[in-house]
Rosetta silent file (secondary structure, phi, psi, omega in degrees, C-alpha in Angstrom):
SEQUENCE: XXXXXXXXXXXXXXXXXXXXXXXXXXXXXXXXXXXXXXXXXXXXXXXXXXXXXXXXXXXXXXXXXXXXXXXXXXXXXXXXXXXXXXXXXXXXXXXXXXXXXX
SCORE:     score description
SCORE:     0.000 S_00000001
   1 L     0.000  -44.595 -169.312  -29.286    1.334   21.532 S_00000001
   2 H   -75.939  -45.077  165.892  -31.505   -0.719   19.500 S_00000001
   3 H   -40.666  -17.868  169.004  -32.385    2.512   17.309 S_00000001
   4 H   -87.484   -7.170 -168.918  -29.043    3.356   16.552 S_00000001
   5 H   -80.163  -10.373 -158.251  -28.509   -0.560   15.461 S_00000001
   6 H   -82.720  -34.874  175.836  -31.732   -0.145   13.698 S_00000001
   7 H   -74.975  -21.607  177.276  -30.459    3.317   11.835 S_00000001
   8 H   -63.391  -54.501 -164.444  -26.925    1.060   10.943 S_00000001
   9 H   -59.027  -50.458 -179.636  -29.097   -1.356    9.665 S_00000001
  10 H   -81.827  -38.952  153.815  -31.085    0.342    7.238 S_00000001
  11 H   -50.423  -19.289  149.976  -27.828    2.045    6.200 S_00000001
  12 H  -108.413   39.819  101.562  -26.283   -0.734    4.848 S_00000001
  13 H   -46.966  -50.175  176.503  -29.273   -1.796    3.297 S_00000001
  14 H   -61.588  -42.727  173.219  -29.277    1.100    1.565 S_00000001
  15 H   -60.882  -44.591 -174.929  -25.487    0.821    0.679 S_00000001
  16 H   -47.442  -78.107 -161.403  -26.432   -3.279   -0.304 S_00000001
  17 H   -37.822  -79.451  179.275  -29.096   -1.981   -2.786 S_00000001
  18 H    -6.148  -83.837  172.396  -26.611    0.274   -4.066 S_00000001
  19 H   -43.188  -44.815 -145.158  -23.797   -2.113   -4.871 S_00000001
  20 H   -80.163  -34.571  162.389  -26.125   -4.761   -6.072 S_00000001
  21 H   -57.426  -53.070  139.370  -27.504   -1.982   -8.487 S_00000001
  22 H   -40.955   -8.000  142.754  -23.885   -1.100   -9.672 S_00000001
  23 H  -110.460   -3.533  167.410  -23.264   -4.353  -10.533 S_00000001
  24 H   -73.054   -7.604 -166.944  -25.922   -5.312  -12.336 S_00000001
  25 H   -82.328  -48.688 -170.053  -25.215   -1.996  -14.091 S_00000001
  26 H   -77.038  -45.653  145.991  -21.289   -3.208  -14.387 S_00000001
  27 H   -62.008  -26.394  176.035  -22.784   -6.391  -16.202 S_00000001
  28 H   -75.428  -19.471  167.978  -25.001   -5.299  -18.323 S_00000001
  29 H   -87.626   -3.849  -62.479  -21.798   -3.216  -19.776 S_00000001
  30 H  -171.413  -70.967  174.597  -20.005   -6.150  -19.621 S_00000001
  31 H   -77.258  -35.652  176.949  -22.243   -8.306  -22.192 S_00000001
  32 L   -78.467   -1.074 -172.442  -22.494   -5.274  -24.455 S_00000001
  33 L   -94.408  -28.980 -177.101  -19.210   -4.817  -24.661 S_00000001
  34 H   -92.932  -51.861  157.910  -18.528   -8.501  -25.247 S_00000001
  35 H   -24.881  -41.574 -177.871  -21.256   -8.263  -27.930 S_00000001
  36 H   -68.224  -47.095 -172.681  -19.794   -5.521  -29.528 S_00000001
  37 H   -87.234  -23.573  179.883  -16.499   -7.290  -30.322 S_00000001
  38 H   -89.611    1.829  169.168  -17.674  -10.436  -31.300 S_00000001
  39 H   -69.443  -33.383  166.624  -20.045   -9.046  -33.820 S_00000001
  40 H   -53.501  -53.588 -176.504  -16.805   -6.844  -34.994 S_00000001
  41 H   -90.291   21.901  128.579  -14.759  -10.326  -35.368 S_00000001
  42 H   -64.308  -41.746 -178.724  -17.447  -11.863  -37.002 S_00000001
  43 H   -85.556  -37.452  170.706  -18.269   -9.040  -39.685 S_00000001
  44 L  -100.596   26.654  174.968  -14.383   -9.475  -40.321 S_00000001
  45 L    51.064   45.946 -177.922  -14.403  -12.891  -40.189 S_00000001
  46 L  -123.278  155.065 -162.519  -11.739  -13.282  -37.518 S_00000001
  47 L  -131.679  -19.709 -178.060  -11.838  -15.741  -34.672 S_00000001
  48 E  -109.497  127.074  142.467   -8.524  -14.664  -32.971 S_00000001
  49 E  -135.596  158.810 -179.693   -6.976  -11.466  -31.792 S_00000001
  50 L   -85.601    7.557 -110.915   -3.980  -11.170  -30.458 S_00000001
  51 L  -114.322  179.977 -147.533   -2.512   -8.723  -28.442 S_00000001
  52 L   -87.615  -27.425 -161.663    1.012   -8.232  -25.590 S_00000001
  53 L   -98.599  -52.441  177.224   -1.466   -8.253  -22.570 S_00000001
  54 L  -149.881 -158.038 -160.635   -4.063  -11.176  -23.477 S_00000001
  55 L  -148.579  144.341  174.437   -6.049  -13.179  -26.413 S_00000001
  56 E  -134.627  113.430  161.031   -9.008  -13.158  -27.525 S_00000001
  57 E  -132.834  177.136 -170.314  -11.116  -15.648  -29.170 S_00000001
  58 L   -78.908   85.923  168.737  -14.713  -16.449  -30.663 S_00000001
  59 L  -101.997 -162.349  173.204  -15.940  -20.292  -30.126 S_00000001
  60 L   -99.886  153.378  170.175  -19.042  -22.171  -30.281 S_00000001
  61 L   -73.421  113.015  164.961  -20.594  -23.725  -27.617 S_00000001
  62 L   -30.140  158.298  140.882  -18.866  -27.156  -26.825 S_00000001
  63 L   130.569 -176.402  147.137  -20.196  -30.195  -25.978 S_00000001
  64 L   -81.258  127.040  163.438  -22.669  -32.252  -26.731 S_00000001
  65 L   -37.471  104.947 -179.134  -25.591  -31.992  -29.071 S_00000001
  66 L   -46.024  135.625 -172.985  -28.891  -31.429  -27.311 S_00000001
  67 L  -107.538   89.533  157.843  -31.315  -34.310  -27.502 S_00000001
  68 L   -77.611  129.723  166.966  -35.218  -33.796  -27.269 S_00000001
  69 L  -122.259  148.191  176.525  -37.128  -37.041  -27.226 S_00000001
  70 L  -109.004   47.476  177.707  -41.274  -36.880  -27.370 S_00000001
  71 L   -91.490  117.424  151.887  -41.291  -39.741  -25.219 S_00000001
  72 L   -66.075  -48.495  175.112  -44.273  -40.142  -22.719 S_00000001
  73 L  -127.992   86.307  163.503  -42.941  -43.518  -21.466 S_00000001
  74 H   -16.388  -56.891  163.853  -39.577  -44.010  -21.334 S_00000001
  75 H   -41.258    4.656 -170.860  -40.254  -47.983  -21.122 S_00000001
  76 H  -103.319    4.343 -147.451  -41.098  -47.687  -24.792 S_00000001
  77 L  -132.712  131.622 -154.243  -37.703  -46.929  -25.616 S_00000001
  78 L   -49.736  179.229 -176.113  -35.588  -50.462  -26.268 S_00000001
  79 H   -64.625  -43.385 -167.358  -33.750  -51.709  -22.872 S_00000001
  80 H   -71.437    4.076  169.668  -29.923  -50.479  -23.895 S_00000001
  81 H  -119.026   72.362  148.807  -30.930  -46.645  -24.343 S_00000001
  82 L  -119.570  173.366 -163.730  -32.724  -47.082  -20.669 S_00000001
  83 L  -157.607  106.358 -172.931  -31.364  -46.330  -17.393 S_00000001
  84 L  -116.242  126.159 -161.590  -32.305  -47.558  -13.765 S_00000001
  85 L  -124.412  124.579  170.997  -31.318  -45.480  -11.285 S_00000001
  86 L   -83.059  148.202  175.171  -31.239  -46.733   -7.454 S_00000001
  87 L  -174.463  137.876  170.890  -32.180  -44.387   -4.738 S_00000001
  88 L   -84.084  157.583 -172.565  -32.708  -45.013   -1.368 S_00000001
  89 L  -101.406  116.255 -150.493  -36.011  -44.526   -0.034 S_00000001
  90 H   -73.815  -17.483  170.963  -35.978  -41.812    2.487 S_00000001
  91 H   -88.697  -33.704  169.453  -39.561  -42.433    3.965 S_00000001
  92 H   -74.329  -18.272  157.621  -38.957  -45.809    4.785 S_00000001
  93 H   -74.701  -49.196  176.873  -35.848  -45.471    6.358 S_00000001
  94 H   -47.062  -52.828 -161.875  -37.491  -42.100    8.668 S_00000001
  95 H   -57.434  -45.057 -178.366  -39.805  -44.686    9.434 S_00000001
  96 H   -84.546  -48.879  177.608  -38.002  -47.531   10.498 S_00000001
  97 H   -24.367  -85.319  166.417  -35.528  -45.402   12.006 S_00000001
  98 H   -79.159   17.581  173.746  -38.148  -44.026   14.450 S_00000001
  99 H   -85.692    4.810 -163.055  -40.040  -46.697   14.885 S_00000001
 100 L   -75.501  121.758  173.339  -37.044  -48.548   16.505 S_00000001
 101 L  -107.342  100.625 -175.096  -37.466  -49.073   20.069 S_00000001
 102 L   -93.967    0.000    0.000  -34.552  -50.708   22.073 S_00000001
């Protein structure tokens, strides 16, 4: 018994590898494919397409601008762009916690 669970077992390991190798396969066409077209609506300077089934468009990444600071010590930086962040302290609680005796 445990040898035939042992022969299931490395058969779907072998099937796992498999899939996980078909989809990294199924992504990698995925991004080139997505690559393809927006470099197409880019060289024709389109941002939209349209079509009866879906839409397609081009953006930019959203958001907010990333901020790098070359800050060693935060405290150098005036108090209103600072931040104090509470957190309880997790050794000192284990601590009291078992040290409690009723």
């Amino acid at each position: 018994m445990i040898c035939a669970l042992t022969t299931v077992s490395h058969r779907h390991r072998h099937r796992c590898l498999y899939q996980s190798k078909l989809i990294e396969s199924d992504q990698k066409t995925i991004d080139f494919l997505k690559g393809r077209l927006k470099a197409h609506l880019e060289a024709t300077e389109q941002n939209k397409v349209r079509t009866k089934r879906f839409n397609i468009s081009v953006r930019t990444a959203g958001g907010k601008q990333a901020l790098k600071l070359n800050l060693e010590n935060p405290l150098e930086l005036p108090e209103r762009f600072q931040r104090v962040i509470i957190e309880p302290d997790n050794t000192a609680l284990r601590e009291a916690l078992f040290s409690f005796r009723p």
